[in-house]
N, CA, C and O atoms as a MOPAC input file, in Angstrom:
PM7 MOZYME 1SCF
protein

 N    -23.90600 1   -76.01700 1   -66.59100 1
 C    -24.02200 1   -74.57500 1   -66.68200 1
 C    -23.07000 1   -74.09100 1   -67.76300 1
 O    -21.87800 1   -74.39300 1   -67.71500 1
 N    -23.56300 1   -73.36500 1   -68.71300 1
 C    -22.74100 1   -72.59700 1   -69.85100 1
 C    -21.99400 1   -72.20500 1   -69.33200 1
 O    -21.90800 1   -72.38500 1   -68.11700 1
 N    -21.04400 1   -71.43300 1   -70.08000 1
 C    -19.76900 1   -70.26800 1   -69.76500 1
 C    -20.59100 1   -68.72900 1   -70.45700 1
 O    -21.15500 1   -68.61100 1   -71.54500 1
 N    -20.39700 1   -67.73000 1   -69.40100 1
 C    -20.88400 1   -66.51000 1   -69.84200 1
 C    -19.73700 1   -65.85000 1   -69.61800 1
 O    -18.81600 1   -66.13900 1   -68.85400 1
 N    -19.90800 1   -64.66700 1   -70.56400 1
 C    -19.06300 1   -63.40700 1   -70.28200 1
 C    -19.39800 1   -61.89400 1   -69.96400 1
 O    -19.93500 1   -60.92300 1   -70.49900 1
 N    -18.59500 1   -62.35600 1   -68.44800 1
 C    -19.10100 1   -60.70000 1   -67.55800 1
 C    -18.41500 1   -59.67000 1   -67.90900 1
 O    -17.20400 1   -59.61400 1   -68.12400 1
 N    -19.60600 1   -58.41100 1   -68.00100 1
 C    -18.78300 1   -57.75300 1   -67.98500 1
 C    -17.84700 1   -57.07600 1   -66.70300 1
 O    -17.58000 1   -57.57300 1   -65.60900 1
 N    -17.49600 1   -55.87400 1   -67.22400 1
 C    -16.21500 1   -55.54000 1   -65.77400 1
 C    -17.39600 1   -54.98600 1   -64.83900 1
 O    -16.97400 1   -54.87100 1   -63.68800 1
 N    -18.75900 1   -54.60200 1   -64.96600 1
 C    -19.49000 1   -54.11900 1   -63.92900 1
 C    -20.57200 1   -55.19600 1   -63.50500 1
 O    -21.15400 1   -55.02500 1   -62.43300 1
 N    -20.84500 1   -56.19800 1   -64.22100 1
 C    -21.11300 1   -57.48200 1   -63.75600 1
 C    -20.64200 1   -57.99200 1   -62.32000 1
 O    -21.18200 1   -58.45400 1   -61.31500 1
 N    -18.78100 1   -57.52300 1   -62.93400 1
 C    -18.43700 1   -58.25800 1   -62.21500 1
 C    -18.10500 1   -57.92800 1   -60.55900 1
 O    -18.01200 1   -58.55000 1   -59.50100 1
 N    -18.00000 1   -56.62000 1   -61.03200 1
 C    -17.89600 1   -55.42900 1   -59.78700 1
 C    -19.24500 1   -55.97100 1   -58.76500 1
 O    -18.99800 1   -56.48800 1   -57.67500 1
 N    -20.48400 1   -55.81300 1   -59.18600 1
 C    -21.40000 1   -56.12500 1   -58.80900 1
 C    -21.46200 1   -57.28400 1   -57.89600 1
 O    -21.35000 1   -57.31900 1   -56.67000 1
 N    -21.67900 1   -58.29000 1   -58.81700 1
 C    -21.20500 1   -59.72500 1   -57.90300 1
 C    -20.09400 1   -60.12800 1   -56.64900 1
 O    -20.36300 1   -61.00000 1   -55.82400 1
 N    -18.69000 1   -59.28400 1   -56.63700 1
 C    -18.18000 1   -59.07800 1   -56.02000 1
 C    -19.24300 1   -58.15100 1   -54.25400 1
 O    -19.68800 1   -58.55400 1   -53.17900 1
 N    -19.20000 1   -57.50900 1   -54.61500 1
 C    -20.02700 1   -56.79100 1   -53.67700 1
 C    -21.56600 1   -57.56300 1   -53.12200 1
 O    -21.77400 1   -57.57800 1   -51.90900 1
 N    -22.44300 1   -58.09100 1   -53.93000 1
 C    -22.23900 1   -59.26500 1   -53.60300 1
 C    -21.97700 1   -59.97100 1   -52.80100 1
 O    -22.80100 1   -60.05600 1   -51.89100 1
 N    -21.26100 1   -60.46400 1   -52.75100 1
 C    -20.43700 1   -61.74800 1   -52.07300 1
 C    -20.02200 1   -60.81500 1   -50.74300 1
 O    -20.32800 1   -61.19400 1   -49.61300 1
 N    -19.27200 1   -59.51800 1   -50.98400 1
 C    -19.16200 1   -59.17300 1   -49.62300 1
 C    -20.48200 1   -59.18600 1   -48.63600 1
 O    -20.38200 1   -59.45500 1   -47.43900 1
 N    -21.72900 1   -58.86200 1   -49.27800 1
 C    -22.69500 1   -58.20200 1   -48.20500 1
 C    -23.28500 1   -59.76300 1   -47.29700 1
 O    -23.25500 1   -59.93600 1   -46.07900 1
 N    -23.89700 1   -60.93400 1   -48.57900 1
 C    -23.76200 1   -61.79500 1   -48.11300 1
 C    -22.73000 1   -62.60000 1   -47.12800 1
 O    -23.15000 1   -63.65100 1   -46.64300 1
 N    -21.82000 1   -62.30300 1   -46.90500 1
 C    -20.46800 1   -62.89400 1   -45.75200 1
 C    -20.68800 1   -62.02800 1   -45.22500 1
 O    -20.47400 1   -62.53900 1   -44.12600 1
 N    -21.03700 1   -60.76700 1   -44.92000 1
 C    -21.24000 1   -59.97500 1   -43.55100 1
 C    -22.54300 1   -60.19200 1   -42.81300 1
 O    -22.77400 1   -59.87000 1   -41.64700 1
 N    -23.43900 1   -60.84300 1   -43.74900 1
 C    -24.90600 1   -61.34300 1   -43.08300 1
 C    -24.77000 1   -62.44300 1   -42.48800 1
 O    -25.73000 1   -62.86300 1   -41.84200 1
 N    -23.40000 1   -63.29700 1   -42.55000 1
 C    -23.09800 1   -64.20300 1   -41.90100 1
 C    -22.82300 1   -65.54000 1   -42.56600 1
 O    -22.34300 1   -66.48200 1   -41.93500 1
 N    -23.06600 1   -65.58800 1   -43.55800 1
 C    -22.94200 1   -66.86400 1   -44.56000 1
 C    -21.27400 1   -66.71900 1   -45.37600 1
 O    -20.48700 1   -65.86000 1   -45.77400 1
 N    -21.43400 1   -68.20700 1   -45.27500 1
 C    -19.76100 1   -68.36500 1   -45.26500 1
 C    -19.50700 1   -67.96800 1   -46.52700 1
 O    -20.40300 1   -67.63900 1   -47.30400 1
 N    -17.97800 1   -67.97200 1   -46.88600 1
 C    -17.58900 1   -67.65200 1   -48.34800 1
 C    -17.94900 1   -68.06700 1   -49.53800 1
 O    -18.28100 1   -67.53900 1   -50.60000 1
 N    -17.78800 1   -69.29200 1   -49.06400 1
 C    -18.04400 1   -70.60300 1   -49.97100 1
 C    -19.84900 1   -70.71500 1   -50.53200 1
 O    -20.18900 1   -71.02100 1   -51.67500 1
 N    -20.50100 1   -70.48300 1   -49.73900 1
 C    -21.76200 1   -70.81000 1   -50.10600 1
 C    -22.21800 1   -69.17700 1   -50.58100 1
 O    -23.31300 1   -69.21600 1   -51.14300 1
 N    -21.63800 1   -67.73400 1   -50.49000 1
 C    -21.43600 1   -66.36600 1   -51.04400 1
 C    -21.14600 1   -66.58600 1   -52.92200 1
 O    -21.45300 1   -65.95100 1   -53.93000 1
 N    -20.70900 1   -67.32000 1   -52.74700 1
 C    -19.92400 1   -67.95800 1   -54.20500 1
 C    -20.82800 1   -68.47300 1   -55.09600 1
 O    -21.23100 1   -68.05500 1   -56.18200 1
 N    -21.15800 1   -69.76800 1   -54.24800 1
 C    -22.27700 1   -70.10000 1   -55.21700 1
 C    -23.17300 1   -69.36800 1   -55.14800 1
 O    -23.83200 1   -69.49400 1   -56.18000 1
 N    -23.64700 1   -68.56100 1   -54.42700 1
 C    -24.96700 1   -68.13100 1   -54.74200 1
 C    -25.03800 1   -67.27700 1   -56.00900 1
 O    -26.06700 1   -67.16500 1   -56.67600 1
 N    -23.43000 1   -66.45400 1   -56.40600 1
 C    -23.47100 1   -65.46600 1   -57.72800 1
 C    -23.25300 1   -66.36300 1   -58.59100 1
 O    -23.46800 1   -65.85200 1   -59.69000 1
 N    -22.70300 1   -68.24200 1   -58.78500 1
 C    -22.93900 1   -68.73000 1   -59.84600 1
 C    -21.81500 1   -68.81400 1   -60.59200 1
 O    -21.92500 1   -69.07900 1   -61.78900 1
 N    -20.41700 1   -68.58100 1   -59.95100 1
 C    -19.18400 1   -68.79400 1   -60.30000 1
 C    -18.32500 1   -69.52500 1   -59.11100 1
 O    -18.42400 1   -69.49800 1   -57.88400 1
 N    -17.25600 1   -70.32600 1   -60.20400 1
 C    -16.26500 1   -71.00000 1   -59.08600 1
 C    -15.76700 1   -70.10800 1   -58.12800 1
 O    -15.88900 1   -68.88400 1   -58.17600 1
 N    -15.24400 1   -70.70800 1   -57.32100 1
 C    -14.17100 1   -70.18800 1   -56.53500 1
 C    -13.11200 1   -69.74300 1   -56.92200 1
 O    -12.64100 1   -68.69800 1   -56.47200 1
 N    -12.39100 1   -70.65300 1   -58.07900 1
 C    -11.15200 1   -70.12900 1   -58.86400 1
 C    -11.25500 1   -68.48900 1   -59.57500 1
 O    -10.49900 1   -67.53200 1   -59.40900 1
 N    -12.61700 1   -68.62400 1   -60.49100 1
 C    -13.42400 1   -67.37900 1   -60.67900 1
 C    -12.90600 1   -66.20200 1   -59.99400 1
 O    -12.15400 1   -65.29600 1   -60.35100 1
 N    -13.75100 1   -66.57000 1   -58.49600 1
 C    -14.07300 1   -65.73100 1   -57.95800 1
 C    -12.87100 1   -64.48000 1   -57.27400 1
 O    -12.78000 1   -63.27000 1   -57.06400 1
 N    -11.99800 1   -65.92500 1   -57.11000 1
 C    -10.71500 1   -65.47900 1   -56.21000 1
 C     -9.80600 1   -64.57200 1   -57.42300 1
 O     -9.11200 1   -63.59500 1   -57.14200 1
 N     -9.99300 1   -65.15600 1   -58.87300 1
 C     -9.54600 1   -64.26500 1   -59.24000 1
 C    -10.00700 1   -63.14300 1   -59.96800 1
 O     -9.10300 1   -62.72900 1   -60.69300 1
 N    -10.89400 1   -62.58100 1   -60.05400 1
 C    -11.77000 1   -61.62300 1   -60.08100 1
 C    -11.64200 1   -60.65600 1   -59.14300 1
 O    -11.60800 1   -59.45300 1   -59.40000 1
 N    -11.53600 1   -61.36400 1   -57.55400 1
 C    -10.94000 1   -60.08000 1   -56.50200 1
 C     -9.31200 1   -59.91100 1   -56.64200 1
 O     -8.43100 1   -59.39300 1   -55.95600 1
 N     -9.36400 1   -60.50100 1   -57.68200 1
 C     -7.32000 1   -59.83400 1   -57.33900 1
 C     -7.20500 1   -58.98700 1   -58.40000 1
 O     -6.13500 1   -58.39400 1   -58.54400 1
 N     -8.41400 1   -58.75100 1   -59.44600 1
 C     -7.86200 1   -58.08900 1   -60.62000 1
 C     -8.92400 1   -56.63600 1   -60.21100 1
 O     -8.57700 1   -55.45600 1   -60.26800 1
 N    -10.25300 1   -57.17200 1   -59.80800 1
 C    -10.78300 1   -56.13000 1   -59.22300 1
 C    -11.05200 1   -55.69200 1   -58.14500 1
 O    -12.08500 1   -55.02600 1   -58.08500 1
 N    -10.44300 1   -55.83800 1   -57.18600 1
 C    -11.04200 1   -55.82300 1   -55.66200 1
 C    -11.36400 1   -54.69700 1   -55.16200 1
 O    -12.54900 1   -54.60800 1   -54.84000 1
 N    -10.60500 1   -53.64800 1   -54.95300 1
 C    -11.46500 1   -52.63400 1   -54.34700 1
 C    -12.02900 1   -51.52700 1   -55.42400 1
 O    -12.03300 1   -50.32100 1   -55.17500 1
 N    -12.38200 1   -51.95100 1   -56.33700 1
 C    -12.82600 1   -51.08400 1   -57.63100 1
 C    -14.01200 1   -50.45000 1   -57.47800 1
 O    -14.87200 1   -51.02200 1   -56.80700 1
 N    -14.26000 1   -49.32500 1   -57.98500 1
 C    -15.68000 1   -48.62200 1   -58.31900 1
 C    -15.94500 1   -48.95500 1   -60.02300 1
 O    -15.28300 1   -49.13100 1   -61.04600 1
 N    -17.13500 1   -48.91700 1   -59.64700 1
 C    -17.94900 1   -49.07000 1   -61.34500 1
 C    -17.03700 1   -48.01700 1   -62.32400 1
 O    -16.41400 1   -48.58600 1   -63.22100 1
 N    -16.94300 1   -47.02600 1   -62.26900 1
 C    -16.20100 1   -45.90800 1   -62.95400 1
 C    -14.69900 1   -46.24000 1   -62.60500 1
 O    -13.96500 1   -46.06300 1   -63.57700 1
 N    -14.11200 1   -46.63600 1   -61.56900 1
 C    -12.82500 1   -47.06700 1   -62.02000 1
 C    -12.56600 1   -48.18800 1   -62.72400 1
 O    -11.64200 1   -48.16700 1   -63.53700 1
 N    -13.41800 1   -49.48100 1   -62.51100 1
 C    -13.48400 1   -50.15300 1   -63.66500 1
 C    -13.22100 1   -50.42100 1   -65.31200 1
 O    -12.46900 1   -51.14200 1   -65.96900 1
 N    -14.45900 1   -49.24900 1   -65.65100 1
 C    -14.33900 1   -48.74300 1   -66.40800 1
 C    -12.92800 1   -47.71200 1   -67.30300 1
 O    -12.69000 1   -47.82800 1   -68.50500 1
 N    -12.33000 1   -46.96100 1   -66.54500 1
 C    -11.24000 1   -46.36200 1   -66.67500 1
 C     -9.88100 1   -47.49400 1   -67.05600 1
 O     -9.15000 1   -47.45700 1   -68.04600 1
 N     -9.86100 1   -48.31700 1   -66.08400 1
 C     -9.34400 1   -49.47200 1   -66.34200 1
 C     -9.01300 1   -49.90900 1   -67.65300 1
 O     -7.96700 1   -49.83800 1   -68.29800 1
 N    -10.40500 1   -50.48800 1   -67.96600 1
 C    -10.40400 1   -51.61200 1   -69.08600 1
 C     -9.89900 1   -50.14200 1   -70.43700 1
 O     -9.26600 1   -50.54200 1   -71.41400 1
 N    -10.09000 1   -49.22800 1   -70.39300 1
 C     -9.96400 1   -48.28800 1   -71.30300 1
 C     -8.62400 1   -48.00700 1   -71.24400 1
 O     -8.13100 1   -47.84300 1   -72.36000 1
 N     -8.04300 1   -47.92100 1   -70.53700 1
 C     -6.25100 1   -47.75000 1   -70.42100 1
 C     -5.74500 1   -49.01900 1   -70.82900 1
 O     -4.74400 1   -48.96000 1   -71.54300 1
 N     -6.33200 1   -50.52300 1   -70.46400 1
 C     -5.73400 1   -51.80300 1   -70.74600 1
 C     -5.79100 1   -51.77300 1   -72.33900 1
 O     -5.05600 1   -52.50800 1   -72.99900 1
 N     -6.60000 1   -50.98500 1   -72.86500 1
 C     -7.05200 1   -50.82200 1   -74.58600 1
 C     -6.25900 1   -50.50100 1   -75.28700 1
 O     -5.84400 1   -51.04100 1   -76.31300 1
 N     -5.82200 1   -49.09900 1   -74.53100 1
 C     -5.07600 1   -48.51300 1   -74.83800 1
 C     -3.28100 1   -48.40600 1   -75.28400 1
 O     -2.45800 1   -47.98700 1   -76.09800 1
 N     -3.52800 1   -49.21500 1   -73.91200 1
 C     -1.70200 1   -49.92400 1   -73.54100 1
 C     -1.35400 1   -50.83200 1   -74.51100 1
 O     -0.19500 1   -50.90900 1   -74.91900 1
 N     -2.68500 1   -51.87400 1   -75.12400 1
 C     -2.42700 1   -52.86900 1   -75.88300 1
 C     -2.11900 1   -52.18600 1   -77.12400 1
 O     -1.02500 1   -52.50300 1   -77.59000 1
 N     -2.87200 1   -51.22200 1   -77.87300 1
 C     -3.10300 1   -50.48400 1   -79.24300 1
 C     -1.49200 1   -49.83100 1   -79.13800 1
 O     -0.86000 1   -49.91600 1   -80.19200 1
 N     -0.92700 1   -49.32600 1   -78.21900 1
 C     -0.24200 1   -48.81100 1   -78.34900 1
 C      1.54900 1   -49.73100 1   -77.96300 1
 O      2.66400 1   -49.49200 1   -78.42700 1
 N      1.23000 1   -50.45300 1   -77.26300 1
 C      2.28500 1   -51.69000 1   -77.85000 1
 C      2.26800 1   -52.10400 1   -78.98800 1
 O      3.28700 1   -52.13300 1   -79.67900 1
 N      1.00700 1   -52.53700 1   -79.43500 1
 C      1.08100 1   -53.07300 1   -81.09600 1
 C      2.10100 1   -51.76600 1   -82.02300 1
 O      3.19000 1   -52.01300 1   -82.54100 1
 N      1.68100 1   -50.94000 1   -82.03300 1
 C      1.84600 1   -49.96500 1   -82.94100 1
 C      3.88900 1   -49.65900 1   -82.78000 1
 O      4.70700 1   -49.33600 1   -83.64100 1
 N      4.04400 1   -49.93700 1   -81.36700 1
 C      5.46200 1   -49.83200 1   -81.05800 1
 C      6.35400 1   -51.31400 1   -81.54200 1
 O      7.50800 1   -51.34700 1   -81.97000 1
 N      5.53900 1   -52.33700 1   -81.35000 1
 C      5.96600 1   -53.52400 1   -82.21300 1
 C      5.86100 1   -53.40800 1   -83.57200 1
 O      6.98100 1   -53.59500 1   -84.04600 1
 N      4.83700 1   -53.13100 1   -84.65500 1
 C      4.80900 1   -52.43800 1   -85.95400 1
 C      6.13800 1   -51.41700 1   -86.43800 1
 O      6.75000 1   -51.35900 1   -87.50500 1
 N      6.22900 1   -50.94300 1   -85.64000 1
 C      7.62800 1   -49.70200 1   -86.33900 1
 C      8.53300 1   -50.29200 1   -85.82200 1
 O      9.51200 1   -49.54600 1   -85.83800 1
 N      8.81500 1   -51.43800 1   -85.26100 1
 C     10.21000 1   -51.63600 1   -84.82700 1
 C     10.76300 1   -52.83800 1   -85.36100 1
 O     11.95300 1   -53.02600 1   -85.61200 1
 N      9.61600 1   -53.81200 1   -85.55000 1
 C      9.60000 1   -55.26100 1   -86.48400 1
 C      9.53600 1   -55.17700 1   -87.70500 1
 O      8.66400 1   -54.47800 1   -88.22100 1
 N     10.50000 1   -55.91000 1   -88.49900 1
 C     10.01500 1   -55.77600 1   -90.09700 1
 C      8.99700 1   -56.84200 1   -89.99800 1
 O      8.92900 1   -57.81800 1   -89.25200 1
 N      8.17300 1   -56.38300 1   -90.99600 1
 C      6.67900 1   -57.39800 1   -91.34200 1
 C      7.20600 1   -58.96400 1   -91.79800 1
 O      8.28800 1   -59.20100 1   -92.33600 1
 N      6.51100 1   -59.63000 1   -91.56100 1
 C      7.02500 1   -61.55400 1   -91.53100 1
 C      7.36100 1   -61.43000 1   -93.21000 1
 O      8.24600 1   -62.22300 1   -93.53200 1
 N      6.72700 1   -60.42100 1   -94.59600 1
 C      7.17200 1   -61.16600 1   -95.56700 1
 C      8.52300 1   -60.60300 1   -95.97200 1
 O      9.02200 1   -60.82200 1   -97.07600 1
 N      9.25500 1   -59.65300 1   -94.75100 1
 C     10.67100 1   -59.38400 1   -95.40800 1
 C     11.28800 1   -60.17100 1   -94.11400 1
 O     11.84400 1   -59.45700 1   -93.27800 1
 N     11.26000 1   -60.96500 1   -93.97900 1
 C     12.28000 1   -62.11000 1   -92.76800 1
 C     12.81300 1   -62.97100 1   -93.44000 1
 O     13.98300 1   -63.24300 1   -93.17200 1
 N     12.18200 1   -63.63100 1   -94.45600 1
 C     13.19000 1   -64.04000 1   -95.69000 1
 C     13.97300 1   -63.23300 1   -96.48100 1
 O     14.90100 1   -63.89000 1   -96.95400 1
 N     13.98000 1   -62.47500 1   -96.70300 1
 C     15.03500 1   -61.42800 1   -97.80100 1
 C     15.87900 1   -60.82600 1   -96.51300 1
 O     16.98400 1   -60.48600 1   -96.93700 1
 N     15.79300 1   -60.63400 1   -95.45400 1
 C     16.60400 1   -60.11500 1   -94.44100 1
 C     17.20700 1   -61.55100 1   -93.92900 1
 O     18.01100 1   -61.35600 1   -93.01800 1
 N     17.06400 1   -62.79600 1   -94.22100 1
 C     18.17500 1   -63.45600 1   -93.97900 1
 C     18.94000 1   -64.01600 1   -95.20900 1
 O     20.01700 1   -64.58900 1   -95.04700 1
 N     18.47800 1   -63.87900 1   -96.23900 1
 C     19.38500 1   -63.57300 1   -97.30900 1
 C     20.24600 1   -62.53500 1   -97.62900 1
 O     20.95100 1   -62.62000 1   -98.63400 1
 N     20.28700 1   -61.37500 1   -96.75900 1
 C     20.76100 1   -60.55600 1   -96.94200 1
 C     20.49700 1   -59.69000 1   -97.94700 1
 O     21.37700 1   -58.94600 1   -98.38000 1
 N     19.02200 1   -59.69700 1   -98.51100 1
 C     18.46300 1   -58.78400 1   -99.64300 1
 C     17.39900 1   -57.61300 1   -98.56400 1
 O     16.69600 1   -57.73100 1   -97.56000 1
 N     17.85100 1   -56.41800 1   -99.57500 1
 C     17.10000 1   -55.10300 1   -99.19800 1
 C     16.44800 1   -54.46200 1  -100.34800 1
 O     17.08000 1   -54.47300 1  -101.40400 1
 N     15.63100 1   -54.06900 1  -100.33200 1
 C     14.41400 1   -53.55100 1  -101.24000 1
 C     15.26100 1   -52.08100 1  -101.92200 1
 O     15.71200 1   -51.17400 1  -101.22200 1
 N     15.34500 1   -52.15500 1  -103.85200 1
 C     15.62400 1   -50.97700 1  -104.42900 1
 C     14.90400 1   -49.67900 1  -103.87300 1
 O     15.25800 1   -48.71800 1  -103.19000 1
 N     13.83600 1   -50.05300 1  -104.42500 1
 C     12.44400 1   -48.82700 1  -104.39200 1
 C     11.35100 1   -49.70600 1  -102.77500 1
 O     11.43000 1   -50.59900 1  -101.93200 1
 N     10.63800 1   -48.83600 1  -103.16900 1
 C      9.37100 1   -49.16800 1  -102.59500 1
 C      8.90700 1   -50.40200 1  -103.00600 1
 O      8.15000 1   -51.01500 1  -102.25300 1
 N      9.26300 1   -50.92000 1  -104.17600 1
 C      8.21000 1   -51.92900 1  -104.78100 1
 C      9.30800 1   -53.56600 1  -104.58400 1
 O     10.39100 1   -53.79400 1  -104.04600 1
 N      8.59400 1   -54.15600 1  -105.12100 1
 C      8.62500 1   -55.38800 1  -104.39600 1
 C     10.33200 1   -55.98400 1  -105.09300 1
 O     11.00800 1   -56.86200 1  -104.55600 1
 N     10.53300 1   -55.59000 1  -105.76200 1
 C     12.15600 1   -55.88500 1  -106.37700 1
 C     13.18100 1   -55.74600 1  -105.12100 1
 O     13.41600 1   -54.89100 1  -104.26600 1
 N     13.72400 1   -57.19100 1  -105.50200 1
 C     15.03500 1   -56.88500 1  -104.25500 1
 C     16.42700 1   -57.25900 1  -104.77700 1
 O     16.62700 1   -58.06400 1  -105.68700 1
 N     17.47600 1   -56.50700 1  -104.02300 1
 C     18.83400 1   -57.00600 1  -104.70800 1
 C     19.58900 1   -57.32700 1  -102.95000 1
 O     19.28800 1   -57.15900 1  -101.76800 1
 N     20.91400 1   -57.97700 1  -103.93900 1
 C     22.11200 1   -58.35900 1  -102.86400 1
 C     22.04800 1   -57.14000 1  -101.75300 1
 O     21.10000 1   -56.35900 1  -101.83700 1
 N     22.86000 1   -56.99000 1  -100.89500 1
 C     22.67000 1   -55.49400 1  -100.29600 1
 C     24.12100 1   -55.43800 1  -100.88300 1
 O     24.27700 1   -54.26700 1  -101.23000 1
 N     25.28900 1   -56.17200 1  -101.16400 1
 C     26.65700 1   -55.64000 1  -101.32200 1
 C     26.59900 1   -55.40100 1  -102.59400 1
 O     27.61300 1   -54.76600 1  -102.88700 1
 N     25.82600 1   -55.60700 1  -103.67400 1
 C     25.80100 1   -55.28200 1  -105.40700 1
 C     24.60500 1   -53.89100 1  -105.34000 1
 O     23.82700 1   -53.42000 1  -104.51000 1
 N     25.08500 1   -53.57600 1  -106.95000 1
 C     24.07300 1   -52.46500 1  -107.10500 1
 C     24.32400 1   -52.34600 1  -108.82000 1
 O     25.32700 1   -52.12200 1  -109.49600 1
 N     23.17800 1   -52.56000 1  -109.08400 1
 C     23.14100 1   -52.67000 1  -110.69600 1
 C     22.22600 1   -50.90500 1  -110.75200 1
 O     21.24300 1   -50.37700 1  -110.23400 1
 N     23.40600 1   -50.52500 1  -111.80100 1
 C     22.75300 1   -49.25700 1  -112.99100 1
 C     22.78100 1   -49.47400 1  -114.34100 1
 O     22.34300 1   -48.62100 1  -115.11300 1

């Protein structure tokens, strides 16, 4: 069996799922296979989504977007970019804007 990728209301779905089947009386285990994912899957799928609605789901994955875009952007202004990590352990700092660098303790006019 391939590897597919669910989405978050896929997965909501399948979850629910699995509950209605185990209340009809069929064990966990055979609830499982019937949606076509492991157990490892499954178990963790209810810990990230378990008592979710389709629309909270959704809300979810849009804040997780968000949180990420907006860490990056807080790592960006706070990290110098990888090609000044060499001149910052030489102890060189940029004249201008442009790519010329000097000592930081000298200063040529």
């Amino acid at each position: 069996m391939g590897r597919k990728k669910h989405t978050a209301e896929e997965i909501v779905a399948k979850l629910r799922q699995v509950d209605v089947l185990v209340s009809q009386g069929r064990k966990v285990a055979e609830a499982i296979r019937s949606i076509e994912v492991t157990e490892v899957t499954y178990y963790r799928w209810r810990s990230e989504y378990g008592g979710l609605k389709g629309d909270q789901v959704k809300r979810l994955k849009s804040l997780e977007t968000e949180n990420q875009r907006l860490r990056r952007a807080i790592s960006d202004l706070t990290d110098p970019p990888p090609w000044e990590w060499s001149a910052l352990r030489y102890g060189l700092r940029a004249r201008t804007r442009t790519d010329r660098w000097e000592r930081s303790g000298t200063s040529r006019r």
